[in-house]
N, C-alpha and C positions, 0 to 999 in steps of 0.2 A: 766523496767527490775528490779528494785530495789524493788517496791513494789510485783511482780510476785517472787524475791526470797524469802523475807521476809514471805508469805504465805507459800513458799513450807517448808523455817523452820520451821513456826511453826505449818505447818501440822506431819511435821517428827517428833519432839517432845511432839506433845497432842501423836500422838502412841506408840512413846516408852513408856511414860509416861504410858499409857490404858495396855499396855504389863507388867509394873511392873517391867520393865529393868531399868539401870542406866546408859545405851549407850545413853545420851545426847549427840550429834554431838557439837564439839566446835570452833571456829572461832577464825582466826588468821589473823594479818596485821602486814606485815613487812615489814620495806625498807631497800633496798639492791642497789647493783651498778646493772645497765642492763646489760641481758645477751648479749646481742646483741646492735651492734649497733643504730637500728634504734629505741630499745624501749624507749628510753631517748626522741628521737626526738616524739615518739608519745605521751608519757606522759604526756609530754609540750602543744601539741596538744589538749588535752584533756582538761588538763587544761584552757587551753584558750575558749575553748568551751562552758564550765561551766561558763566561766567568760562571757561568750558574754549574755549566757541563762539568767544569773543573773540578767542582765545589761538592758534584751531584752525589758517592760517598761518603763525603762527611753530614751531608745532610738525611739522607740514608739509615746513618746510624744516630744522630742526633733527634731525626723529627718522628719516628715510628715506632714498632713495635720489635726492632732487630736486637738491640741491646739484649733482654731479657732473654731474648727466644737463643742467642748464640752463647749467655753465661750461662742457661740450665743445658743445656747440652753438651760444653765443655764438663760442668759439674758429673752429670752422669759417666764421661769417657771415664773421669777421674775417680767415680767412686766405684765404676764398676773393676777397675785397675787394668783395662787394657792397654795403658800408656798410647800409642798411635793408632789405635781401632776404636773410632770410625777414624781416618784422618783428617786433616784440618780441611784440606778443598773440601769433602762430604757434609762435612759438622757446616762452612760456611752455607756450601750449596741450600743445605737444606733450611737453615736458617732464614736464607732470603727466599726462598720460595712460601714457606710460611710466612714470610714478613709479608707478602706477596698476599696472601691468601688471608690475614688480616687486616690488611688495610684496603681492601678492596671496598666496601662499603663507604671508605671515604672515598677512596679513586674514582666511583660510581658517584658520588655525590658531586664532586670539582667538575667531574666532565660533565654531567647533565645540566649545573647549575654556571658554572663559569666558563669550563673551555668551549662547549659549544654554544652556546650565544653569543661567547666572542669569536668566534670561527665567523656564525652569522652574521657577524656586525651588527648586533642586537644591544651590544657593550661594551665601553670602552676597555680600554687592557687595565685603567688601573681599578675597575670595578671588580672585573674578574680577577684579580691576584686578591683585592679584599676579601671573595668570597672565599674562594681557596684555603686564604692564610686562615678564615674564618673556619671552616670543615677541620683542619689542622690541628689548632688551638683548641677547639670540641673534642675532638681526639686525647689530647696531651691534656686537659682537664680532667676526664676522666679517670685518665692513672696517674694523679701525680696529687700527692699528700699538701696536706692546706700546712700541716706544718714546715715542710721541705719549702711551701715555697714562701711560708712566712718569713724563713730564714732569708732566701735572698731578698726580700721587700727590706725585711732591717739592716743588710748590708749594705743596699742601694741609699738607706738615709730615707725614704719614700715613706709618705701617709699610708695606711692602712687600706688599701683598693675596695668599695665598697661593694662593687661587681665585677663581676669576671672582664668585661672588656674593659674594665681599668687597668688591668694588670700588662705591662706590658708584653712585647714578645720575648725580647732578650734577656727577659725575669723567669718568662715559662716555662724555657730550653734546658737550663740549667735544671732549674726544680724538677722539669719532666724527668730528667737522666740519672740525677741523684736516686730519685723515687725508682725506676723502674731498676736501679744497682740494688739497691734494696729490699725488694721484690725477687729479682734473682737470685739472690743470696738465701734469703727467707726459702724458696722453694728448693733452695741446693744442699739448705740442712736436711731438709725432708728426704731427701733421694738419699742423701749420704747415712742416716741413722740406721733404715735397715741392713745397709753393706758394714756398716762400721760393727754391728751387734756378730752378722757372721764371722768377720776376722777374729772379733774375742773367742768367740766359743768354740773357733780352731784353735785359737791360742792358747786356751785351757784344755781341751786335749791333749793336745803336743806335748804341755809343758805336764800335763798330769803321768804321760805314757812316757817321759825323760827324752823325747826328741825334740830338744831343745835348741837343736845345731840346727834343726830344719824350718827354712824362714815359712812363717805362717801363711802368706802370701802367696807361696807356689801351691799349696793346698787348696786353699779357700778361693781361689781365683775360677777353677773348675765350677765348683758352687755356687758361686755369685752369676756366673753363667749361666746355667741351667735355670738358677732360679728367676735371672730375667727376662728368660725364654718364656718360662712356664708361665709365668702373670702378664706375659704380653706387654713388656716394659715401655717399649716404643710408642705403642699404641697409648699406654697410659699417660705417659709424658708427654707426646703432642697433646692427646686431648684436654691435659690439664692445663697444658701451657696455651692452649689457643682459647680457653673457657677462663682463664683466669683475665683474661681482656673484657672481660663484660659482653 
């Protein structure tokens, strides 16, 4: 909307301008008390909408499954040693499209149990954000270690939560994100062990046949190639990384 008015002014001002007029149209923002009751509450509304927009990448990477799916695929760039292949737009792209493609199951869930009943007027908004954060928090249970979030219960000072919806939210976030670093990491030894085995055993070559001057690395880099050609390495890594969500 913003950008479609911006055009239409400065389509009306190149003409008056072509006309040789001095009727430049001029803009005004003022705040005043609402006319009406409920425009204060919508305001606010807006407000807060802007703020959510604002906020919608970091929640992005905080509330799903993005974290894990863009460290095992930085991991791979790095073990495979292409240094900028794939490049960072491709690695993010695809990252979020599988985030995309994992978290649909919840996104199907929000919309059939929250968003549309509250579309209908069937519920109020703060029913529908309960279920919502409710599908969420379901989600981020799942992958997130009782010990990681033991750890922030003891930092909070807090009793021992006897059920999951005692635990707060802004206890889960953290725990969820620790958990799923660790989780990446865990699957980024894994990728890295068989490239790390090929670099030695060039390296023992080299150094067996006295080409010692020649970095292991320009050798073995062909090899590591091929070989993640041959096993279908991509295929392997998405499917393990989208199976490894339960």
């Amino acid at each position: 909307m913003i950008p479609l008015f911006a055009l239409k002014l400065f389509v009306h001002v190149s003409s008056a301008l072509a006309r040789g007029t001095d009727s430049v149209p001029s803009l005004q923002i003022s705040l005043g008390s609402a006319a009406q009751t409920g425009e204060g509450a919508m305001v606010l509304k807006i407000v807060a909408l802007l703020t959510v927009l604002a906020l919608a990448p970091s929640l992005l990477i905080m509330l799903t499954s993005f974290v894990r799916i863009v460290i095992v695929l930085s991991f791979v760039r790095q073990a495979v040693g292409t240094q900028v292949l794939p490049p960072n737009q491709l690695i993010i792209a695809l990252a979020l499209f599988l985030t995309a493609f994992v978290m649909a199951p919840v996104a199907k869930q929000i919309h059939s149990e929250a968003l549309t009943p509250y579309l209908e007027k069937k519920m109020s908004q703060q029913d529908a954000l309960s279920i919502a954060e409710a599908s969420i928090r379901s989600f981020m249970f799942k992958q997130t270690r009782e010990r990681d979030l033991g750890l922030f219960v003891k930092l909070a000072h807090m009793e021992t939560p006897k059920k999951r919806s005692d635990v707060p939210t802004y206890l889960l976030i953290p725990s969820f994100m620790i958990s799923e670093l660790k989780t990446a990491f865990q699957i980024g030894f894994m990728i890295y062990v068989p490239f790390l085995v090929l670099d030695m055993v060039v390296a023992s070559v080299l150094m067996a046949m006295g080409m010692m001057m020649l970095p292991p690395v320009v050798i073995s880099l062909p090899f590591k190639l091929i070989l993640f050609v041959l096993v279908d390495g991509w295929q392997l890594i998405v499917g393990s990384l989208v199976r490894s969500f339960g």
